[in-house]
C-alpha positions in Angstrom: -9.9 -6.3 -0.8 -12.3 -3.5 -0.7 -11.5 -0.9 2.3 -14.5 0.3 4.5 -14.1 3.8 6.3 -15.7 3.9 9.2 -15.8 7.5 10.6 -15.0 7.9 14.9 -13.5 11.4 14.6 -17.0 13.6 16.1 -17.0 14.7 19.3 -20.4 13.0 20.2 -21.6 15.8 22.5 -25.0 15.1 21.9 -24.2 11.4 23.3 -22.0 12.5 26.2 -18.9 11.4 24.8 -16.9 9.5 22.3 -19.5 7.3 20.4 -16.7 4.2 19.5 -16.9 3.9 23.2 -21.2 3.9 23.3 -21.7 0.4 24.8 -24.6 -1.5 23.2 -25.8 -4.2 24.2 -22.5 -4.7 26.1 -20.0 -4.0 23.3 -18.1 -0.5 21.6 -20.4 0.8 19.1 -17.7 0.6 16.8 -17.5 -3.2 17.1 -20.8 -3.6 15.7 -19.6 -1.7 12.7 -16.5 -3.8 12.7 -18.2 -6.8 12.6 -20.4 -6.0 9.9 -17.7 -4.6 8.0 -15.7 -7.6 8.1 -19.0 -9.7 7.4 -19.0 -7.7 4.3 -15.2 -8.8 3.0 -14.1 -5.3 4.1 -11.2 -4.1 5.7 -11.9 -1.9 8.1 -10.1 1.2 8.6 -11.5 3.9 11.2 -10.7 7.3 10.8 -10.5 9.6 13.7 -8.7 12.2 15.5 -5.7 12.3 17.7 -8.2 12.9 20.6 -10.1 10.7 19.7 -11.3 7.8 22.5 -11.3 4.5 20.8 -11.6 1.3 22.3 -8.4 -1.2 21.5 -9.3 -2.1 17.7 -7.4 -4.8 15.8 -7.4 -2.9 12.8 -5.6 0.0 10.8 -6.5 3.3 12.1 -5.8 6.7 10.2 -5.4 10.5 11.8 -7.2 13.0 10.1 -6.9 16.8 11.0 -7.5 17.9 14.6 -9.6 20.1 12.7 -12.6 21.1 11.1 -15.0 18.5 13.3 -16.7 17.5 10.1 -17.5 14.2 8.7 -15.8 15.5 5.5 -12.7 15.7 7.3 -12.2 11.9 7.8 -13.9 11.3 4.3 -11.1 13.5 2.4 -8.3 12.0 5.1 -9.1 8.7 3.6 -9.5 9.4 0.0 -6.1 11.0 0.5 -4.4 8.2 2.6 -5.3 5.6 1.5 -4.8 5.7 -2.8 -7.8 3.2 -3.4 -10.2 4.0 -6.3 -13.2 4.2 -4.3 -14.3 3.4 -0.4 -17.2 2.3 1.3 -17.7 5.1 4.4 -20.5 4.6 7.3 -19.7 5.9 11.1 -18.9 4.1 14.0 -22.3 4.7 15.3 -24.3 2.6 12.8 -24.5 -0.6 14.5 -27.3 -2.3 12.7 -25.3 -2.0 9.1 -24.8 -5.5 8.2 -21.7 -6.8 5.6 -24.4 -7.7 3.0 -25.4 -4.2 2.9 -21.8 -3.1 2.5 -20.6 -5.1 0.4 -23.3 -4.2 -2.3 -21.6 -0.8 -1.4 -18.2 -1.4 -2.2 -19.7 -3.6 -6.0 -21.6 -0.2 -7.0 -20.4 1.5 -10.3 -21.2 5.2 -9.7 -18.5 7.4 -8.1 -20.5 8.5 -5.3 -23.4 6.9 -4.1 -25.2 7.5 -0.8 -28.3 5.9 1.1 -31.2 7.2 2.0 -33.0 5.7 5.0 -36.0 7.0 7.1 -36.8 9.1 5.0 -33.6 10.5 5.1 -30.7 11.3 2.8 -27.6 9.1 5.0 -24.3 10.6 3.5 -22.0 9.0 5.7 -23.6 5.6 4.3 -22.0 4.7 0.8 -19.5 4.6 -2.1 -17.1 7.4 -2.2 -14.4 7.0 -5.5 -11.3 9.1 -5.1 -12.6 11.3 -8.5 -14.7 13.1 -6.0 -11.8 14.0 -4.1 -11.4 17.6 -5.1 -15.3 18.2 -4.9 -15.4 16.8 -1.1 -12.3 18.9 -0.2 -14.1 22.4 -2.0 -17.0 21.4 -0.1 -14.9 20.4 3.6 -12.7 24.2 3.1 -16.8 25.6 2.5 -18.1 23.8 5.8 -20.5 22.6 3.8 -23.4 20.5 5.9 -22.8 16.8 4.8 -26.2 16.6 2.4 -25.2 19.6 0.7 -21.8 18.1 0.1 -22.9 15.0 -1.8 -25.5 17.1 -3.7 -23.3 18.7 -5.2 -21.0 16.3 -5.8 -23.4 14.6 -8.0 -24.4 11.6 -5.4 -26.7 8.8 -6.9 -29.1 8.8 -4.1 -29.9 4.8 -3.4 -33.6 5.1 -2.8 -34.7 2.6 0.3 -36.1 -0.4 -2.0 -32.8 -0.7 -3.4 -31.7 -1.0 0.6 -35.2 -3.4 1.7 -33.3 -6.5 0.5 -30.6 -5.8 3.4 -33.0 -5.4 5.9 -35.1 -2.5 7.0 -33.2 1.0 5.3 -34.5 3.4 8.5 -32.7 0.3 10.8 -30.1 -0.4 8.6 -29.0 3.8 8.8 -29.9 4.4 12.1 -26.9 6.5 13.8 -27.0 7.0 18.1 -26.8 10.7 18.6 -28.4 11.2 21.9 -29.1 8.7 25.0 -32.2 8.3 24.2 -31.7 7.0 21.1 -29.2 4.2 22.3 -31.5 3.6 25.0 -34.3 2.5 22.5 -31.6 0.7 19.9 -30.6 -1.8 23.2 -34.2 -2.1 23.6 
């Protein structure tokens, strides 16, 4: 069985707290994930730090370093600890990812592949193989920004059409930062 990351190690201080703990629409942020993950015929595994707040999950989760806070840091954690050929990583505050959408992830050829949605690049929506372990840790010990990272890792960017049969991409790869923002997604 394919393994989904699913990212909970930020500090979500644009939010106000721990995102996994976000309630949307009366439920963990991270559930949604969780459900769509398994909808997918993924197992989940959420990455995070010891500090971490997580609601109680029934699934496998992995430490990663106290430290840098960088998405890169639970990326390379999994690559690392978990010895499977390739992943499929999205963060705990996607909730509107659906398992169609991830499994096409986890069936993808290309050793890293990453969404774009809203116009945006989405690096912490996609395929990572373990070959682009030592690229993701050169960029992780550079601090690289996340878009950098994958650019330079050679990323096959999946334009938004390729996304449009899973439902709408800027939807699909929308991420609650701020209270505004998970304000409008409940709404």
């Amino acid at each position: 069985m394919a393994i989904a990351a699913v990212l909970a190690g930020g500090a979500g201080s644009r939010l106000g707290g721990a995102k996994a703990m976000a309630l949307l629409h009366g439920r963990p942020l991270i559930d949604h994930v969780l459900a769509a993950v398994r909808a997918g015929g993924l197992e989940p595994v959420v990455l995070a730090k010891a500090d971490s707040a997580l609601p109680p999950l029934d699934c496998r989760v992995l430490l990663e370093p106290d430290a840098p806070r960088h998405p890169l840091c639970g990326i390379v954690a999994a690559l690392r600890g978990l010895d499977e050929p390739a992943l499929v990583v999205c963060a705990c505050d996607m909730p509107f990812l659906t398992g169609e959408l991830l499994a096409w992830l986890a069936s993808l050829e290309e050793p890293l592949a990453v969404a774009r949605g809203g116009g945006e690049l989405q690096p912490l929506l996609g395929r990572y193989a373990a070959t682009t372990l030592p690229s993701l840790e050169l960029a992780l010990a550079e601090r690289l920004p996340m878009r950098e990272a994958v650019r330079r890792a050679g990323a096959r960017v999946l334009a938004e059409r390729e996304l449009e049969p899973f439902g709408d991409p800027a939807r699909l790869c929308l991420s609650i930062n701020t209270p505004a923002e998970l304000a409008a997604a409940a709404g």
